[in-house]
PDB file of N, CA, C and O in Angstrom, chain B, residues numbered from 101:
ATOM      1  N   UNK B 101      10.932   1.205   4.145  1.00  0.00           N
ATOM      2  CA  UNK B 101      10.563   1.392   2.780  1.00  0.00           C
ATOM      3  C   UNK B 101      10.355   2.865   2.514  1.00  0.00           C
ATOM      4  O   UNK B 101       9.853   3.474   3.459  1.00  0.00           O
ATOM      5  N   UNK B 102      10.691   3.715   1.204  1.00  0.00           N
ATOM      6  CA  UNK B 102       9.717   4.646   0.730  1.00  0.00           C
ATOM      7  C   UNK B 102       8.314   4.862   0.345  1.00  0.00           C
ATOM      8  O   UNK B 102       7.644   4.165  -0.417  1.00  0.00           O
ATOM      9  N   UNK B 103       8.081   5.568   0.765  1.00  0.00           N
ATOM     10  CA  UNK B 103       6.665   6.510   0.807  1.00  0.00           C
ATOM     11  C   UNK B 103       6.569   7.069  -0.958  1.00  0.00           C
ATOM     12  O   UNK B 103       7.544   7.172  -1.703  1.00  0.00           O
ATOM     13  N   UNK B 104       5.794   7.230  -1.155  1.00  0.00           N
ATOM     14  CA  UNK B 104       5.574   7.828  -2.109  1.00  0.00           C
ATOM     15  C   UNK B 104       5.299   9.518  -2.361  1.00  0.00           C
ATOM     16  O   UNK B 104       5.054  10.181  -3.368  1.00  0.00           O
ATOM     17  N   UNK B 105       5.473   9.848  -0.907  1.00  0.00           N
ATOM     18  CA  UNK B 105       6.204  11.278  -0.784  1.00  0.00           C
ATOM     19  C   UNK B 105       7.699  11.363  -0.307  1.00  0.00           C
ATOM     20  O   UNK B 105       8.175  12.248   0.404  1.00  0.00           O
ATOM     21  N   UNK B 106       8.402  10.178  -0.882  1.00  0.00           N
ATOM     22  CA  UNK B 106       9.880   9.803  -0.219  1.00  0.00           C
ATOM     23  C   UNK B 106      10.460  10.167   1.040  1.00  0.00           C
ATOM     24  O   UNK B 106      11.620  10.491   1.292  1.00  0.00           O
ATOM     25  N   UNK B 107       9.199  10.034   1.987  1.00  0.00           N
ATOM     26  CA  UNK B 107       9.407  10.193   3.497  1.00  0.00           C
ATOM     27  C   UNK B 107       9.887   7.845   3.631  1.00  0.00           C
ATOM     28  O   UNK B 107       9.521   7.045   2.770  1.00  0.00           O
ATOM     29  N   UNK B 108      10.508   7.554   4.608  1.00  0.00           N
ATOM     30  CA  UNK B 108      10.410   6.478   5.034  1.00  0.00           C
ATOM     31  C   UNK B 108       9.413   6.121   6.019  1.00  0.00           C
ATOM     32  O   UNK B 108       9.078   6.744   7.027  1.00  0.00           O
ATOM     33  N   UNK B 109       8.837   4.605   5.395  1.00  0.00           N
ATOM     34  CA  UNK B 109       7.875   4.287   6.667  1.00  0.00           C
ATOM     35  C   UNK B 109       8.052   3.052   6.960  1.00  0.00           C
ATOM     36  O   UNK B 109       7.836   2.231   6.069  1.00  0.00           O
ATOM     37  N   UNK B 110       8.464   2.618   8.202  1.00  0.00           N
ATOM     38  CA  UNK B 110       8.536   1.286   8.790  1.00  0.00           C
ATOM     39  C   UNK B 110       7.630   0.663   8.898  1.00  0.00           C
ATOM     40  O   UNK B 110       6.723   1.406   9.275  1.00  0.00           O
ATOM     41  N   UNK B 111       7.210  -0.561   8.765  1.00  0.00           N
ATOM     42  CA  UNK B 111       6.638  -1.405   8.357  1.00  0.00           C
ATOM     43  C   UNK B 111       6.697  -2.696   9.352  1.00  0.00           C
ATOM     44  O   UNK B 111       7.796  -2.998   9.815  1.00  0.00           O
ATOM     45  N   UNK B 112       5.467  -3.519   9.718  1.00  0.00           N
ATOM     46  CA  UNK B 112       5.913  -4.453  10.756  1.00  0.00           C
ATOM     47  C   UNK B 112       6.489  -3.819  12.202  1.00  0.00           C
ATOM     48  O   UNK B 112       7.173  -2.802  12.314  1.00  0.00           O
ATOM     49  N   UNK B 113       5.986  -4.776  13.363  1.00  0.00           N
ATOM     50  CA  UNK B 113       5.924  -4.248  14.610  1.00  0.00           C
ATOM     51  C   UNK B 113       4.777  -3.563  15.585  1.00  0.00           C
ATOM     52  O   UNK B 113       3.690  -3.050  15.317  1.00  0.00           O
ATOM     53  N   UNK B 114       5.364  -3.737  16.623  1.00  0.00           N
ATOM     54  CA  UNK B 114       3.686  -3.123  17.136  1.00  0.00           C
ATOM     55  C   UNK B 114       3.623  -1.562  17.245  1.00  0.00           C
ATOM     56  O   UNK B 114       4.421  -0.722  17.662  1.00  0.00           O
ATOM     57  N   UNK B 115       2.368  -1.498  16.709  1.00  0.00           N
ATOM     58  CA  UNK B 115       1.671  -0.050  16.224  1.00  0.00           C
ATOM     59  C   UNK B 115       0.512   0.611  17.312  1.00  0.00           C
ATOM     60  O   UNK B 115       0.166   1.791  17.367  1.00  0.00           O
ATOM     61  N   UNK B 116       0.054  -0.464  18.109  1.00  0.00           N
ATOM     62  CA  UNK B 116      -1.801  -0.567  18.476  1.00  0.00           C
ATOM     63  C   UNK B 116      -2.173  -0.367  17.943  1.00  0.00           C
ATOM     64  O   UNK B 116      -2.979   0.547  18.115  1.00  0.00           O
ATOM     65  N   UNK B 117      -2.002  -1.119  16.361  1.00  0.00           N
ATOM     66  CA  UNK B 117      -3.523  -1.541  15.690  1.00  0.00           C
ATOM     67  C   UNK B 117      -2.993  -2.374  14.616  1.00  0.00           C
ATOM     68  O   UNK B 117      -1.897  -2.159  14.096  1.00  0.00           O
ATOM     69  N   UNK B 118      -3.743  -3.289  14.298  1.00  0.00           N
ATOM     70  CA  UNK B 118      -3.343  -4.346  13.148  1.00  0.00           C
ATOM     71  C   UNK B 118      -2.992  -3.872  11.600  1.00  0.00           C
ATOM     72  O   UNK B 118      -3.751  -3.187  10.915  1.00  0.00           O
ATOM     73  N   UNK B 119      -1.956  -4.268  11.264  1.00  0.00           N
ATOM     74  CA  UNK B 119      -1.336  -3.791   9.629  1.00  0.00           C
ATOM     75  C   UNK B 119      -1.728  -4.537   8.551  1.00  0.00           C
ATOM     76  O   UNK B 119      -2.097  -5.440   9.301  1.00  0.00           O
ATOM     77  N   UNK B 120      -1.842  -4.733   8.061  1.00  0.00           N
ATOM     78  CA  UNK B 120      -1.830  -5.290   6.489  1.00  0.00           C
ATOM     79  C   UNK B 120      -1.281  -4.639   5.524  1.00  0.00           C
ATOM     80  O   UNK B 120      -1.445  -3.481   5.140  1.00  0.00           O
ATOM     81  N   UNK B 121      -0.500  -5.616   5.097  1.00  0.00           N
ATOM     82  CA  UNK B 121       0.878  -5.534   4.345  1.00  0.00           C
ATOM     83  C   UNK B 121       0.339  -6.048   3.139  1.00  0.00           C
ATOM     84  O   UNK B 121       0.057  -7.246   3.112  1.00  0.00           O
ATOM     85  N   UNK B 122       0.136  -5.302   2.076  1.00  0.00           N
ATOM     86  CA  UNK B 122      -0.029  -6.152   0.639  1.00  0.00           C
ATOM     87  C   UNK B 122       1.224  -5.874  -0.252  1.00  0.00           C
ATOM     88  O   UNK B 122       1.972  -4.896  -0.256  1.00  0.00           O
ATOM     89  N   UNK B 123       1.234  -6.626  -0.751  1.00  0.00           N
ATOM     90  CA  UNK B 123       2.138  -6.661  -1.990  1.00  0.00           C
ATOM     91  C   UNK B 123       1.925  -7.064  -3.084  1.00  0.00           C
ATOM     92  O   UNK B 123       1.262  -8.100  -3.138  1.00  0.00           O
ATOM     93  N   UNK B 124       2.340  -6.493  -4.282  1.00  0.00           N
ATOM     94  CA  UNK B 124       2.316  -6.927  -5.498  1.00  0.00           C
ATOM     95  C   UNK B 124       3.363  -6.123  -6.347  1.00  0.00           C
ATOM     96  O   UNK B 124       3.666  -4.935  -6.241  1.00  0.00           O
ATOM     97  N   UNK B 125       3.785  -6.967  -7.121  1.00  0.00           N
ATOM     98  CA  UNK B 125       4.800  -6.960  -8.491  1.00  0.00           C
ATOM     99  C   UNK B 125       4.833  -5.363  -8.837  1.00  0.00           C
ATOM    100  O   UNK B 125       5.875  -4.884  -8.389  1.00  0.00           O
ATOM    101  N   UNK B 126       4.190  -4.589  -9.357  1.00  0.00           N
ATOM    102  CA  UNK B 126       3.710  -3.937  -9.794  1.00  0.00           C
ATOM    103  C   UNK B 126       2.362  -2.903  -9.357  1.00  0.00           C
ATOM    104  O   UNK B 126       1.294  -3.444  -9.072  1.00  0.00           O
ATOM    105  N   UNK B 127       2.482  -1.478  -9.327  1.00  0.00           N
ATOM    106  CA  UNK B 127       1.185  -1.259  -9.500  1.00  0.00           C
ATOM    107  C   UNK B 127       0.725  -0.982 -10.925  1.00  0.00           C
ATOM    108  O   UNK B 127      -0.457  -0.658 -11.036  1.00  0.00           O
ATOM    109  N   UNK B 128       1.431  -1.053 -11.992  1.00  0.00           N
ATOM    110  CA  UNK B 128       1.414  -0.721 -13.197  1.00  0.00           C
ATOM    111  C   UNK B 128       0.468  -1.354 -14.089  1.00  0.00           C
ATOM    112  O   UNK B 128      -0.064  -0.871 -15.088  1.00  0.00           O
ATOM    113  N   UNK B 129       0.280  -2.998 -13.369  1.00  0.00           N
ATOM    114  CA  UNK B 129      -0.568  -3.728 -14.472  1.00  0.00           C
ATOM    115  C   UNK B 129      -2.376  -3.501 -13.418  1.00  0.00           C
ATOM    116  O   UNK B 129      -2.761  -3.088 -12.324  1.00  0.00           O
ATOM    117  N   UNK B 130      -2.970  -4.141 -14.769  1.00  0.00           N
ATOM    118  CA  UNK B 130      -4.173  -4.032 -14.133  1.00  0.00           C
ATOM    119  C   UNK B 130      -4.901  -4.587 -13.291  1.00  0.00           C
ATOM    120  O   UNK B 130      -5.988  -4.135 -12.930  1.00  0.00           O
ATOM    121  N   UNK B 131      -4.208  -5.992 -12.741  1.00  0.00           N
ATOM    122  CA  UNK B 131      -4.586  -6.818 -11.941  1.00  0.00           C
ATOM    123  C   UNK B 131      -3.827  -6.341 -10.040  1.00  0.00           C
ATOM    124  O   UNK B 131      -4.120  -6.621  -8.878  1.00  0.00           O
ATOM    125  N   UNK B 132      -3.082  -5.753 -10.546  1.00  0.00           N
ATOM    126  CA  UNK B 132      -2.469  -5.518  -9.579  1.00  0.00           C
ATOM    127  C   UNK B 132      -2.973  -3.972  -8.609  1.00  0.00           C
ATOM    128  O   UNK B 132      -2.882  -3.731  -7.405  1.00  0.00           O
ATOM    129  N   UNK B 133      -3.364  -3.369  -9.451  1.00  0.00           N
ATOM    130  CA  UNK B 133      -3.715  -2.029  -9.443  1.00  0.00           C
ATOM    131  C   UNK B 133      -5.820  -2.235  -9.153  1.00  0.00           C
ATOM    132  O   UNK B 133      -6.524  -1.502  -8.459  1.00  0.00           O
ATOM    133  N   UNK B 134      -6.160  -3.183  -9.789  1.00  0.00           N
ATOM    134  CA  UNK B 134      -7.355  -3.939  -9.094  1.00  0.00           C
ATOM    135  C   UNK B 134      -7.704  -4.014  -7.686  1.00  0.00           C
ATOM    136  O   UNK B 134      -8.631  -3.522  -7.043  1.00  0.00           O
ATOM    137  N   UNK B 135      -6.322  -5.060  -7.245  1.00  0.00           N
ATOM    138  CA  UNK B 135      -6.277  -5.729  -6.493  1.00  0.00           C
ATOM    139  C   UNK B 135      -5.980  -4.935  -5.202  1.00  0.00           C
ATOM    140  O   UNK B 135      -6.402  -5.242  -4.087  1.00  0.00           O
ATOM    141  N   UNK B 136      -5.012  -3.621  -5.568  1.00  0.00           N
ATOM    142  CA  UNK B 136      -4.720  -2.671  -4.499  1.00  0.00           C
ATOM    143  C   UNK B 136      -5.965  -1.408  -4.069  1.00  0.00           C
ATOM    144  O   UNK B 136      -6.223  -0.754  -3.059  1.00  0.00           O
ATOM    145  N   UNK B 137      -6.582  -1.530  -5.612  1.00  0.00           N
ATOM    146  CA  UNK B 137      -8.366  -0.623  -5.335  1.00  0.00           C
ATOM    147  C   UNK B 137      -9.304  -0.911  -3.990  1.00  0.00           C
ATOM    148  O   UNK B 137      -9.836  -0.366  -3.023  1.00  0.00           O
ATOM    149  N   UNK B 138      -9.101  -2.178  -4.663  1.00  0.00           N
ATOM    150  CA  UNK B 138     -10.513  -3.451  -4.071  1.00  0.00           C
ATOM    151  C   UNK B 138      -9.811  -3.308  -2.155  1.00  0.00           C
ATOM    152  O   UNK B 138     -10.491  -2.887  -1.219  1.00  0.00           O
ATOM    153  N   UNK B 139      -8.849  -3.623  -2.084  1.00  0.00           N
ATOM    154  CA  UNK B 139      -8.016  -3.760  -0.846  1.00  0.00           C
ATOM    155  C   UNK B 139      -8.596  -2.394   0.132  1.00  0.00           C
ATOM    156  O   UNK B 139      -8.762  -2.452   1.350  1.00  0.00           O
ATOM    157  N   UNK B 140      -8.792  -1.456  -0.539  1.00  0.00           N
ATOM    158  CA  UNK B 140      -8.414   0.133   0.163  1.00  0.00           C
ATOM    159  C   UNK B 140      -9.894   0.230   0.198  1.00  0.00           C
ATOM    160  O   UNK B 140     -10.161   1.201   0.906  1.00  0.00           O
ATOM    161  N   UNK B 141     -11.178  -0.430  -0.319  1.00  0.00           N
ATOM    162  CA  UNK B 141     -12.144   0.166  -0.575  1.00  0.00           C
ATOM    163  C   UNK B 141     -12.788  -0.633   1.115  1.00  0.00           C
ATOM    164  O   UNK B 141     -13.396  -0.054   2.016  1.00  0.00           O
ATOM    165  N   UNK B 142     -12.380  -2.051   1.045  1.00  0.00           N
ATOM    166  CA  UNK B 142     -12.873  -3.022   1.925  1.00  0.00           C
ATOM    167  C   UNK B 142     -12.315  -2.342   3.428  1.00  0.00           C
ATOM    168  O   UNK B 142     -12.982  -2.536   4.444  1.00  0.00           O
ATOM    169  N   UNK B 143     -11.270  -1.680   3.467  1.00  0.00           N
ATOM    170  CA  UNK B 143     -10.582  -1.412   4.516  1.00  0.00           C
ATOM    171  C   UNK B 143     -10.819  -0.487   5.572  1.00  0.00           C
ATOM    172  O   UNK B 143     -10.733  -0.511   6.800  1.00  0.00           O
ATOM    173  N   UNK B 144     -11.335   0.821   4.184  1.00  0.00           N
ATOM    174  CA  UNK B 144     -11.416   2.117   4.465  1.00  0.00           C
ATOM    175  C   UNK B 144     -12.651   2.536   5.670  1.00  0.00           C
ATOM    176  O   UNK B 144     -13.127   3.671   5.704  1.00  0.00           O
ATOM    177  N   UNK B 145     -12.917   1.843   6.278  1.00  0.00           N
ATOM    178  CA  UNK B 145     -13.928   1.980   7.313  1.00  0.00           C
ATOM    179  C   UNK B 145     -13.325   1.638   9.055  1.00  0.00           C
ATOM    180  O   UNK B 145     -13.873   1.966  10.107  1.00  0.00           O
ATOM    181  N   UNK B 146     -12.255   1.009   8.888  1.00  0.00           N
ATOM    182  CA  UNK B 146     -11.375   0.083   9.547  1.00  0.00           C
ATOM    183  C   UNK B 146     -10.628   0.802  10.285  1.00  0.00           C
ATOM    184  O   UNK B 146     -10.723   1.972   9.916  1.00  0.00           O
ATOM    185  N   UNK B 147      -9.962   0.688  11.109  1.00  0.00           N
ATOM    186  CA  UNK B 147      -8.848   0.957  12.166  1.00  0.00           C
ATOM    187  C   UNK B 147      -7.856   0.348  11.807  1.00  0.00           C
ATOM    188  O   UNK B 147      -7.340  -0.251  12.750  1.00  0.00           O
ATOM    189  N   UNK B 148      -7.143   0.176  10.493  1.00  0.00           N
ATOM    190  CA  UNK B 148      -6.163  -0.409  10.278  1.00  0.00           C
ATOM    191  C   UNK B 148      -5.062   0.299   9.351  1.00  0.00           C
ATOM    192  O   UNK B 148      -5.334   0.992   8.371  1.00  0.00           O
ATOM    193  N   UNK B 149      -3.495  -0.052   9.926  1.00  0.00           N
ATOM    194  CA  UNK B 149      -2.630   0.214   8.931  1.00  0.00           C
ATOM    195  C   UNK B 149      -2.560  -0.273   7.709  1.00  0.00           C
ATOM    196  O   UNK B 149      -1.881  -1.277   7.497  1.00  0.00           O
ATOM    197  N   UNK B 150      -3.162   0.277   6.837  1.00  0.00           N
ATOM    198  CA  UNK B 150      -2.454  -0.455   5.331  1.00  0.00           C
ATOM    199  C   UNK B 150      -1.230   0.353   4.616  1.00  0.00           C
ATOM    200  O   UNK B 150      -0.996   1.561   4.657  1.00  0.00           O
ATOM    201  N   UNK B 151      -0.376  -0.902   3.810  1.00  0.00           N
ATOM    202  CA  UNK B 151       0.880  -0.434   3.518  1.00  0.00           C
ATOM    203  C   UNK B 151       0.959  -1.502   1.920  1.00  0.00           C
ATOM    204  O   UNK B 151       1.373  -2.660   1.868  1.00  0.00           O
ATOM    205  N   UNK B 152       0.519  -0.812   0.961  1.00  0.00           N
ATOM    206  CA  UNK B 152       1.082  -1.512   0.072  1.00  0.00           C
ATOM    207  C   UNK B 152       2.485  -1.455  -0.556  1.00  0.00           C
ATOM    208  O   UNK B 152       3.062  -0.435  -0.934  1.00  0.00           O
ATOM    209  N   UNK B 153       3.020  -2.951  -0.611  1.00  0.00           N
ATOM    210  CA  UNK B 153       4.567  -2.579  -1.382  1.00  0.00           C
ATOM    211  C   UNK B 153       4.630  -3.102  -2.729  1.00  0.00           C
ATOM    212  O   UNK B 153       3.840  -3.954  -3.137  1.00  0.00           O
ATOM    213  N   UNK B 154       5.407  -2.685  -3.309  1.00  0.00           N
ATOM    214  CA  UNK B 154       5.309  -2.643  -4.610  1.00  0.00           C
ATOM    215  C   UNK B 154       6.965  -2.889  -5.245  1.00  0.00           C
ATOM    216  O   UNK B 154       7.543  -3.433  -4.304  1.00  0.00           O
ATOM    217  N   UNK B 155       7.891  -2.747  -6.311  1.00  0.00           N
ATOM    218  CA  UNK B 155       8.846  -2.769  -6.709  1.00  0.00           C
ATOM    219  C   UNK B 155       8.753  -1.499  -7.529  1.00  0.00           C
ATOM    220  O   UNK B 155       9.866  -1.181  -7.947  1.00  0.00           O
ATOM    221  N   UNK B 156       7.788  -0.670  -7.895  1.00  0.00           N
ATOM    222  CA  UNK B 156       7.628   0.553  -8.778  1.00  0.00           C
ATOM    223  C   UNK B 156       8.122   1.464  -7.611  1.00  0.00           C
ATOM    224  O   UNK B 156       7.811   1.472  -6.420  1.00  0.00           O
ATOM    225  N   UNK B 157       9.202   2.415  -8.507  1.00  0.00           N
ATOM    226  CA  UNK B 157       9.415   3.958  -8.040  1.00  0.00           C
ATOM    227  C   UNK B 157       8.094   4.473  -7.219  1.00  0.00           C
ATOM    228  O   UNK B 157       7.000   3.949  -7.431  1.00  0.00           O
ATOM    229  N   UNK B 158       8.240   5.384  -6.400  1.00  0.00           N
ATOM    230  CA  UNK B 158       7.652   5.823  -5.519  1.00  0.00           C
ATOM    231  C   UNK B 158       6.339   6.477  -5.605  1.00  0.00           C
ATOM    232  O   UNK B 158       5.322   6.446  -4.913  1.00  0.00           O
ATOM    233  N   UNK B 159       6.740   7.157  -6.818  1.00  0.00           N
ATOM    234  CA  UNK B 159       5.706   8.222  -7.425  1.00  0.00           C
ATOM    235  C   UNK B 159       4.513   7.777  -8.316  1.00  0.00           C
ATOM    236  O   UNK B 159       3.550   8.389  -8.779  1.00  0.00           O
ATOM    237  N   UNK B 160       5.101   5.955  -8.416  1.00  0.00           N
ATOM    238  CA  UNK B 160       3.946   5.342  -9.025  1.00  0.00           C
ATOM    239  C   UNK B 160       2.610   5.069  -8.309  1.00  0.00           C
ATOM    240  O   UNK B 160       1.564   4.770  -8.884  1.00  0.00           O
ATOM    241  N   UNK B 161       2.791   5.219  -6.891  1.00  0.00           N
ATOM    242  CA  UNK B 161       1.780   4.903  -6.402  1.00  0.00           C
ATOM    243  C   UNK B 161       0.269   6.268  -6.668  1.00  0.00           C
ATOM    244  O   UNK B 161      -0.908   6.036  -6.942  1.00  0.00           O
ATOM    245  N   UNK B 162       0.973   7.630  -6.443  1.00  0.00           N
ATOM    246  CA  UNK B 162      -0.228   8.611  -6.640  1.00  0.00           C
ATOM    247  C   UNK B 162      -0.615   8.215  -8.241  1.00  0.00           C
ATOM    248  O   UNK B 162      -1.730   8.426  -8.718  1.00  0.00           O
ATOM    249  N   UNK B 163       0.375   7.677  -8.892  1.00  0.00           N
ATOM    250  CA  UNK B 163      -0.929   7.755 -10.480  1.00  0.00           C
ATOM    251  C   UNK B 163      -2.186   6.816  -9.937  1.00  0.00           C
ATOM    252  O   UNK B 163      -3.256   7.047 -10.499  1.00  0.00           O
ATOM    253  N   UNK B 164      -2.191   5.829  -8.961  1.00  0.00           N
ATOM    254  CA  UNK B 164      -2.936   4.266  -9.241  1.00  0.00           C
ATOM    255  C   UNK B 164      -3.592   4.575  -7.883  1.00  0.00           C
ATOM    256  O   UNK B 164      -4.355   3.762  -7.360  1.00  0.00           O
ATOM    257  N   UNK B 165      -3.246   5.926  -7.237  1.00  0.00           N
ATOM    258  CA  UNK B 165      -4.377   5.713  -5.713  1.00  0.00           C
ATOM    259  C   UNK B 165      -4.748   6.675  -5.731  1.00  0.00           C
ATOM    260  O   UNK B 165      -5.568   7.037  -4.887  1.00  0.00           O
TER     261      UNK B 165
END
């Protein structure tokens, strides 16, 4: 997939350390963009890969993170 600095990042596989993969439609709407907040806030203490995917251009992600 693209990065939202249009570097590629693979996704899935072993890392040594557990991923979570979210997805949603959109980060554009507000439920979705919620849902990817709430995700990063619970996480952020964690030893974990997170990777949200999305169908929005790349650059959508720095407006919404």
């Amino acid at each position: 997939m693209v990065a939202s600095d249009l570097s590629e990042k693979t996704i899935g596989g072993a890392k040594g350390k557990p991923q979570l993969i979210i997805t949603v439609p959109s980060l554009d709407t507000p439920v979705c963009e919620t849902e990817t907040k709430k995700f990063n806030e619970i996480v952020a203490g964690l030893d974990i890969d997170v990777t949200v995917v999305s169908m929005d251009l790349p650059f959508a992600e720095k407006e919404v993170l």
